[in-house]
C-alpha positions as CSV (number, residue, x, y, z in Angstrom):
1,X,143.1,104.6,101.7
2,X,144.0,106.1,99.6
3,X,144.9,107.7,96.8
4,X,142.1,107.2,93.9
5,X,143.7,110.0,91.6
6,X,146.4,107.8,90.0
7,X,144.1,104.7,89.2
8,X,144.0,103.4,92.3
9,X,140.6,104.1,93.6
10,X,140.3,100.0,93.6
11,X,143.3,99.7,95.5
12,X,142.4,96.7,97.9
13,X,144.2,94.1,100.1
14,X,144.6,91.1,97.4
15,X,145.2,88.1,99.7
16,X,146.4,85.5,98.2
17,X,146.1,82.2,99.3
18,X,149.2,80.7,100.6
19,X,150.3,77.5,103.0
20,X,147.7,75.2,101.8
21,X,148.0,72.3,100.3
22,X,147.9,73.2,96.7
23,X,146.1,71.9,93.7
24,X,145.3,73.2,90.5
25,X,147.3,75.8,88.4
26,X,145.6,79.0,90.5
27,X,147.3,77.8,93.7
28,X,150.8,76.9,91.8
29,X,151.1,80.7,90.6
30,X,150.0,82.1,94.0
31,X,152.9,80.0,95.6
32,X,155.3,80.9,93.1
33,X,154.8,84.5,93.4
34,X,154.2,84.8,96.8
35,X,157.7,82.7,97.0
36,X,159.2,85.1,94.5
37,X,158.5,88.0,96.8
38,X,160.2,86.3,99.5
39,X,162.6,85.4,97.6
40,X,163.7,89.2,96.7
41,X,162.8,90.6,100.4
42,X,165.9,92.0,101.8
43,X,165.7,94.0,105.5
44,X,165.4,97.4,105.3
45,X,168.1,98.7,107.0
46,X,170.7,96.5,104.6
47,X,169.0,98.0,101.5
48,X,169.7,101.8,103.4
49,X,173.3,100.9,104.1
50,X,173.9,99.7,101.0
51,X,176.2,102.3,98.6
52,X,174.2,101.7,95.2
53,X,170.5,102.5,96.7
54,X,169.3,105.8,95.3
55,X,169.2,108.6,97.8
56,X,165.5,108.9,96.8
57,X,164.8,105.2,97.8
58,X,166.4,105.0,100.5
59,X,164.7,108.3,102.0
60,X,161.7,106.5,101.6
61,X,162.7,103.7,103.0
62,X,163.6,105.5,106.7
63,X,160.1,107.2,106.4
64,X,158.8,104.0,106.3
65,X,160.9,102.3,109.2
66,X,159.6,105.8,111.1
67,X,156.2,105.1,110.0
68,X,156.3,100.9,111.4
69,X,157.6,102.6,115.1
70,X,154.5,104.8,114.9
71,X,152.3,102.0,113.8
72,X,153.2,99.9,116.7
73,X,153.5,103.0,119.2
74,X,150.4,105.0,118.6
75,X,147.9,102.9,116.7
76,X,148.5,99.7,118.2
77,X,149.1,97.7,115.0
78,X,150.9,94.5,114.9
79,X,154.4,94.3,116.4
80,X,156.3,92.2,113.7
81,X,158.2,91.8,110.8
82,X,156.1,93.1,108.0
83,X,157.4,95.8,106.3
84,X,160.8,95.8,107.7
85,X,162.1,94.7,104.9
86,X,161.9,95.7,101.1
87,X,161.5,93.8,97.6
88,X,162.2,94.9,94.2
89,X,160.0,93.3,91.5
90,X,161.2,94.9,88.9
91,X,157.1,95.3,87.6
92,X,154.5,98.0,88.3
93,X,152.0,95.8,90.0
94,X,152.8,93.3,92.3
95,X,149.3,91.1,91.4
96,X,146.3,91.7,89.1
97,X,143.4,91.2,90.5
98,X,140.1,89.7,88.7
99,X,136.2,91.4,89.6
100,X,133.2,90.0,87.9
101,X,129.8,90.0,88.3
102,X,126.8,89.6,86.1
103,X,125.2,91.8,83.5
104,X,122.4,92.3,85.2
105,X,123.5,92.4,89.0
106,X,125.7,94.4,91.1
107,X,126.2,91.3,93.7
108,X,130.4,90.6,92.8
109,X,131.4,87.1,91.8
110,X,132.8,85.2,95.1
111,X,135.9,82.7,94.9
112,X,136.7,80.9,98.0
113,X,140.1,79.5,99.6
114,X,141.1,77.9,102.5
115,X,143.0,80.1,104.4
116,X,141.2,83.7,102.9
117,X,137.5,82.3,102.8
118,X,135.6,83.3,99.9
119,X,136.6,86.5,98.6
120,X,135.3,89.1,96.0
121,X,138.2,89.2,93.2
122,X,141.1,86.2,92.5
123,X,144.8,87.7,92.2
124,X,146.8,86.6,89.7
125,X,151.3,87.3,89.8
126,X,150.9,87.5,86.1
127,X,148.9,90.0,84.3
128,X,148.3,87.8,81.5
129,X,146.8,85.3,83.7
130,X,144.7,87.7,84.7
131,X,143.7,88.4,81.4
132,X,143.0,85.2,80.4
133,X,140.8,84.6,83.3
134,X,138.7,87.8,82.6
135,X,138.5,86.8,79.0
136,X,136.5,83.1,80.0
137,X,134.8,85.3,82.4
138,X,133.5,87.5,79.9
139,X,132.7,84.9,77.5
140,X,130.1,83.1,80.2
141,X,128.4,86.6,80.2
142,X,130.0,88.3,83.1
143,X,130.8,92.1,83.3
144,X,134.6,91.5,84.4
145,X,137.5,94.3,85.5
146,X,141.0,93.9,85.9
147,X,143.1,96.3,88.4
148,X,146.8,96.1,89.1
149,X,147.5,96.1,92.6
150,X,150.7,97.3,94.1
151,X,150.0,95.8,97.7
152,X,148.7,92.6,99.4
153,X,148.2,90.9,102.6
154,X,149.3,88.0,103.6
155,X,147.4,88.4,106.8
156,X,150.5,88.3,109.0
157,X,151.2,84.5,108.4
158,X,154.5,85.8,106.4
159,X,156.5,88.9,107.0
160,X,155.2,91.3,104.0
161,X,157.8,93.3,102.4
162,X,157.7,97.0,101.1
163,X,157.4,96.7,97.6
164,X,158.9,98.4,94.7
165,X,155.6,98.7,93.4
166,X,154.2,100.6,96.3
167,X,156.8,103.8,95.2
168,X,155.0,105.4,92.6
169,X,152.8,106.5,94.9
170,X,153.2,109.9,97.0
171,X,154.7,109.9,100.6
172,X,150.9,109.7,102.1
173,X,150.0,107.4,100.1
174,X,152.6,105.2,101.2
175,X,152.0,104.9,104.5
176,X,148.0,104.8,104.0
177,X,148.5,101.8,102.8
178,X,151.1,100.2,105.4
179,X,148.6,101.0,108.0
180,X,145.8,99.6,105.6
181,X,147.4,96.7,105.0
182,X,148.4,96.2,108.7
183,X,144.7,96.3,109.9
184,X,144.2,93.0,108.0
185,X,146.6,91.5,110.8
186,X,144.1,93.2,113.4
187,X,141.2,91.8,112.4
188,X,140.1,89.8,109.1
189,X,136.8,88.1,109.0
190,X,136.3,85.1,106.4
191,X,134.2,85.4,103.7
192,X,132.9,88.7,103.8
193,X,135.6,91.3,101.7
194,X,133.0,94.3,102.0
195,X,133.7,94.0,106.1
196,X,137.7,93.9,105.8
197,X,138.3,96.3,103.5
198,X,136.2,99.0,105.0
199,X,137.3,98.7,108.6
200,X,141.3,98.8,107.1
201,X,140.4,101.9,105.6
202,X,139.0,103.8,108.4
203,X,142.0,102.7,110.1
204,X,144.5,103.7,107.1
205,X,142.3,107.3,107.8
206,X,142.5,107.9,111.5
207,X,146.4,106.3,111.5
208,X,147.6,109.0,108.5
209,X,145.4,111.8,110.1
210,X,147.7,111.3,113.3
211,X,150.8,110.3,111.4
212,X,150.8,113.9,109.5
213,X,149.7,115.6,112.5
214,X,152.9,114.2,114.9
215,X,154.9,115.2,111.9
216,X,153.4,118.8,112.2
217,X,152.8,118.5,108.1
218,X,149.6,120.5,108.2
219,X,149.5,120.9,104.2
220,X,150.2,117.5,103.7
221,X,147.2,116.5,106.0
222,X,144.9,119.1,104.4
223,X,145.8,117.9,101.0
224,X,144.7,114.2,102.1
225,X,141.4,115.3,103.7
226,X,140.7,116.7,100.6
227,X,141.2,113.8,98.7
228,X,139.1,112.6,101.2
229,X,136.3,114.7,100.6
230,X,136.9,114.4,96.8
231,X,136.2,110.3,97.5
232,X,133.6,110.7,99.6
233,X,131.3,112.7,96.9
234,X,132.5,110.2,94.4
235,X,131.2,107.1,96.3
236,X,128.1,109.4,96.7
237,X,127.7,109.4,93.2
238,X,128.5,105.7,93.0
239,X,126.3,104.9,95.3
240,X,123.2,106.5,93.8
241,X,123.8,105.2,90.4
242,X,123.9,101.5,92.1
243,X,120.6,102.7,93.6
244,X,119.2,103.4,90.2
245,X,120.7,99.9,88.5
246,X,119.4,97.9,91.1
247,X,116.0,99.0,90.5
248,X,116.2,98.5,86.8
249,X,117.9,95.3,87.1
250,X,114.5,94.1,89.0
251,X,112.5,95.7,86.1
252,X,110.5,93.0,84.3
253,X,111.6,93.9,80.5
254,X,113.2,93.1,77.7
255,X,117.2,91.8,78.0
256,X,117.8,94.6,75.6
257,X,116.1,96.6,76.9
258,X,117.2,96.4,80.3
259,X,121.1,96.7,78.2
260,X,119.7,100.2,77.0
261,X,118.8,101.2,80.8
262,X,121.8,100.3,82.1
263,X,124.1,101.5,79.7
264,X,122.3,105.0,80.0
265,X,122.8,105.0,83.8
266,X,126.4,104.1,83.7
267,X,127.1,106.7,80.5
268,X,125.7,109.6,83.4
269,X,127.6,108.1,85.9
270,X,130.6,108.4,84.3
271,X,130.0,112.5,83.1
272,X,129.2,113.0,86.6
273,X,131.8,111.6,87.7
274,X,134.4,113.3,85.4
275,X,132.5,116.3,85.9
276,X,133.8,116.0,89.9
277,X,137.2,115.2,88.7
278,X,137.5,118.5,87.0
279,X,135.9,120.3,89.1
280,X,138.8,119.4,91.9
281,X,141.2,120.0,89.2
282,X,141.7,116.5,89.1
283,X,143.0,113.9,86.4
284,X,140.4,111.5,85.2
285,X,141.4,108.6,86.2
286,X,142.6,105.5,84.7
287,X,139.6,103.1,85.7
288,X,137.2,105.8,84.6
289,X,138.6,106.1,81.5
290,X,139.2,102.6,81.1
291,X,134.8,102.4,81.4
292,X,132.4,101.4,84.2
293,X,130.6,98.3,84.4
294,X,128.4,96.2,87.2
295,X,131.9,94.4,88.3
296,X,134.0,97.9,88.4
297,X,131.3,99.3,90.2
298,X,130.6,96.1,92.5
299,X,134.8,96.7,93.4
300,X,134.5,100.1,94.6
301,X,131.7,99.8,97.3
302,X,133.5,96.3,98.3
303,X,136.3,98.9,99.4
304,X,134.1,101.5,101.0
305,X,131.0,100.4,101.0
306,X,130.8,100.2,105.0
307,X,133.4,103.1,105.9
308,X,130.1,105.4,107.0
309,X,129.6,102.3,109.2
310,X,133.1,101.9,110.6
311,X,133.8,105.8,111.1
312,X,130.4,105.8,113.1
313,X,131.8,102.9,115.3
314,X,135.3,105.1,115.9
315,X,133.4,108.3,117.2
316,X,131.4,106.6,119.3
317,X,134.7,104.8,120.5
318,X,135.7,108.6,121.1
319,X,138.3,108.0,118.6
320,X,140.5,105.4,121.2
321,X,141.7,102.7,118.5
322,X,142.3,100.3,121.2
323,X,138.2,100.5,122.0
324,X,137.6,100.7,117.9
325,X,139.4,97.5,117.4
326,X,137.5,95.7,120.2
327,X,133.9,96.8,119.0
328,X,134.8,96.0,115.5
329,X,135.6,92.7,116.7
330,X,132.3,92.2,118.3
331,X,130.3,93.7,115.1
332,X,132.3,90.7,113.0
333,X,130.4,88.5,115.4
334,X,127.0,89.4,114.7
């Protein structure tokens, strides 16, 4: 999870749809950038070794090579060649990723691919793509949002690199997000985004608890519950207002009328939500000061919508991962 203080409370797995037969100009970009990435992948240890890497990167870089050993090791996470090696895109986002849904609904816009299922959002390697995309969106009526992502999954089926784009972020923040990403390669169930996203997240939580904690960084670790905490009172608040939409969304009134409502619930929203923000001492974010609507909204509880669930599930596995993955598995069956 996650770091939500730097715009990136929509962080998310974009997986993009790759090794299929492809048709249509969505699935030539995705195979051009996903090729692209490949393209500029270079192992890990050659980019360490190499005299002209800044002393900052490469730090980084053996972290996260200590960080894949611990994956493996401790929480039982793939054993193979994602993130040993590292690409430089030379941009700030890796995709941009597309969420719509209607004006008067909080149920997110579905697109549907062979290999991820049908998934909430559709990632685009250009930002202008992405904008164009949003812009037809919003011209058939739908609320849309557009988030740069700095990480994807390719669900194992190549060997994800680190990404340039993944270094902005703090040194927590970094590795939440290798272990996030790597619990997509545990367990990803078709067609249902709300499911994947919130099991990799409980997983990113209990894998950079125990990360920080073999590390003996005790302030580190207290700083991230804290975020946390921060996240879990702002999903409280999102969660309520969604409540309170979804109630006047199944009013019988007047479409502007029902407009009024709903842009009267949001407008609270957001002051209590900047009201949290600086009560932490925290930065409004980017996608709050960028404005809320029913597809923004609909993204954030895709990503945490079932973590309550998920944690649940991982104390009454006693906290054993091993047992966690299995009863996951059998909840994805039901």
């Amino acid at each position: 999870m996650i770091s939500m203080f730097d715009g990136r409370l929509v962080r998310g797995a974009a997986i993009v749809c790759i090794g299929i037969t492809l048709s249509g100009c969505y699935y030539v970009q995705a195979a051009r950038g996903q090729l692209d990435v490949m393209q500029k992948s270079e192992p890990i240890a050659d980019v360490v070794d190499a005299s002209d890497t800044p002393k900052k990167l490469s730090r980084r870089l053996k972290l996260v090579e200590q960080a894949r050993d611990f994956s493996i090791s401790v929480l039982g996470l793939p054993d193979n060649d994602s993130y040993r090696s590292y690409a430089d895109l030379e941009r700030d986002y890796v995709v941009w990723n597309v969420f719509a849904a209607p004006e008067f609904s909080l149920e997110a816009k579905t697109w549907c691919f062979p290999v991820a299922g049908c998934v909430s959002y559709r990632g685009y390697f250009s930002e202008d793509s992405a904008d164009r995309e949003a812009a037809k969106l919003a011209e058939q009526g739908f609320d849309v949002a557009v988030g740069g992502i700095a990480a994807y999954s390719t669900l194992g089926r190549f060997s994800d690199p680190v990404l340039n784009t993944m270094m902005h972020w703090e040194d927590v923040d970094l590795i939440a997000t290798m272990f996030h990403e790597l619990a997509h390669q545990v367990l990803y169930v078709k067609d249902d985004t709300g499911f994947n996203e919130s099991f990799a997240t409980v997983v990113e939580e209990v894998g950079i608890e125990r990360w920080l904690s073999s590390r003996g960084e005790q302030a580190d670790l207290d700083a991230y519950l804290e975020r946390r905490e921060l996240r879990q009172r702002i999903m409280h608040l999102v969660s309520t207002a969604r409540s309170e939409l979804e109630r006047i969304y199944m009013t019988r009134v007047a479409p502007d009328e029902m407009r009024r409502r709903k842009v009267s619930r949001i407008d609270e929203l957001v002051e209590d939500l900047r009201t949290e923000f600086d009560l932490a001492g925290r930065d409004t974010p980017t996608w709050l000061n960028n404005g809320l609507n029913n597809a923004r909204l609909a993204s954030m509880t895709l990503y945490h919508g079932r973590v309550p669930e998920f944690r649940e599930l991982l104390e009454q596995c006693g906290k054993d991962l091993e047992c966690f993955f299995e009863a996951a598995r059998t909840l994805s069956e039901i």
